[in-house]
C-alpha positions as CSV (number, residue, x, y, z in Angstrom):
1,X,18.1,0.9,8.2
2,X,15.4,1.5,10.9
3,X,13.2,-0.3,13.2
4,X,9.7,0.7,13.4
5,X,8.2,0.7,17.3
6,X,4.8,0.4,17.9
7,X,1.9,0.0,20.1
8,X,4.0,2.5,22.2
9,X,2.5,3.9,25.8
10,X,1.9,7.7,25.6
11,X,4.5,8.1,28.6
12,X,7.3,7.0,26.6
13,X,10.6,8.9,26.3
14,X,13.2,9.1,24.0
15,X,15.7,8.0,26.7
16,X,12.9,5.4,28.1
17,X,12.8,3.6,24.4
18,X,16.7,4.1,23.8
19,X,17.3,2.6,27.4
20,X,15.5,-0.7,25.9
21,X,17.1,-0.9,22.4
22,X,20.6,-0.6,23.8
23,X,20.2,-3.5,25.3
24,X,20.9,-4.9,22.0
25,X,23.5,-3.0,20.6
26,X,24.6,0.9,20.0
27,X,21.0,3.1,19.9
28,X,22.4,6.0,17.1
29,X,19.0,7.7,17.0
30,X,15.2,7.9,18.1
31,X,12.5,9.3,16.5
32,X,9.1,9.6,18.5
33,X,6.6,11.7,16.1
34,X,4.1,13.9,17.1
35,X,0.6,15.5,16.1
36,X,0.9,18.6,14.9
37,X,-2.2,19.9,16.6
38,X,-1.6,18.7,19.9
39,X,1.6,17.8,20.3
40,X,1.0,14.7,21.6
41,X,2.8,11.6,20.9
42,X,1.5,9.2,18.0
43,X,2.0,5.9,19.8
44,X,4.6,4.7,17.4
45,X,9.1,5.7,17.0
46,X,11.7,5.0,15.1
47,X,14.9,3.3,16.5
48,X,18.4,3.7,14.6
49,X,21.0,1.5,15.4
50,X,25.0,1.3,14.7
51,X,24.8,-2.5,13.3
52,X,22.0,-4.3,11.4
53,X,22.9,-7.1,12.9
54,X,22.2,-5.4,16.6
55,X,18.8,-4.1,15.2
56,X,17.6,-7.7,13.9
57,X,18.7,-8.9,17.5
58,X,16.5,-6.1,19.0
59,X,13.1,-7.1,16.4
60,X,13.3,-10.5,17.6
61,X,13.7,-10.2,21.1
62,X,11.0,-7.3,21.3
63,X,8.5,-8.1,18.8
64,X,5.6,-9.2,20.9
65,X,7.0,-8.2,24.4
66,X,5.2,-6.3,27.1
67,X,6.5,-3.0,27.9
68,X,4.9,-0.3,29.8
69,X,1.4,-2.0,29.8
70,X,1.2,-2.4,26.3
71,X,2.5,-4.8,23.8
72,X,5.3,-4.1,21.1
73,X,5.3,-4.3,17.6
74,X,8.7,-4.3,16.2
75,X,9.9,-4.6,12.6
76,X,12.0,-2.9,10.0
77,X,10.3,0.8,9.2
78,X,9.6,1.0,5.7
79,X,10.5,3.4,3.3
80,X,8.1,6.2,3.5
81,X,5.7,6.7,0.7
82,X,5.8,10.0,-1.6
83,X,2.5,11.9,-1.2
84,X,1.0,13.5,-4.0
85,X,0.8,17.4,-3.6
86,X,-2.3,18.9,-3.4
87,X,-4.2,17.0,-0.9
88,X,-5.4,13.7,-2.9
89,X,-9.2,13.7,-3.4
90,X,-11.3,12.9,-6.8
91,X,-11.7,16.5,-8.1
92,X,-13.2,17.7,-11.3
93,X,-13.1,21.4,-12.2
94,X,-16.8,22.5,-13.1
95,X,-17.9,25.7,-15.5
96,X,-17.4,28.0,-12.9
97,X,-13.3,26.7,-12.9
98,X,-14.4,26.0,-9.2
99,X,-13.0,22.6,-8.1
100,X,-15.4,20.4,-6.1
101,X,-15.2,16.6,-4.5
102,X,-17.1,13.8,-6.0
């Protein structure tokens, strides 16, 4: 299982967010996504760790806190959704076989 982390400052690290979980117990992994356009960190990480018992230790104790000027929201990460290919969108093919939004 993973924790979800967010609320997260724009300055944070892997090592700065593992530094904090392992507290709690034995940090296996971090995730911290980026934009693909800039690069730039989302705000929001992933946290695995060795024992769920660890990583409900770590929800409850940092849910809420303050870190780095902002404060944390911490819960179990949920399994991500399937996307539908092709973009999404209400589209209706016309005479022409040209697609177009509605």
């Amino acid at each position: 299982m993973s924790i979800y982390v967010g609320n997260l400052s724009y300055e944070v690290t892997q090592e700065d967010l593992s530094n904090v979980f392992a507290e709690y117990g034995t940090v296996k992994r971090v995730q911290l996504p980026t934009d693909r356009e800039t690069g730039r960190m989302r705000g929001f990480g992933f946290v695995e760790m060795e024992e769920e018992a660890q990583e409900e230790a770590a929800i409850a104790a940092l849910d809420g806190a303050e870190w780095m000027g902002r404060d944390l929201k911490v819960n179990k990460a949920k399994p991500r959704e399937e996307r539908s290919p092709g973009g999404g969108g209400n589209r209706r093919n016309n005479r022409d076989g040209f697609s177009r939004r509605y």
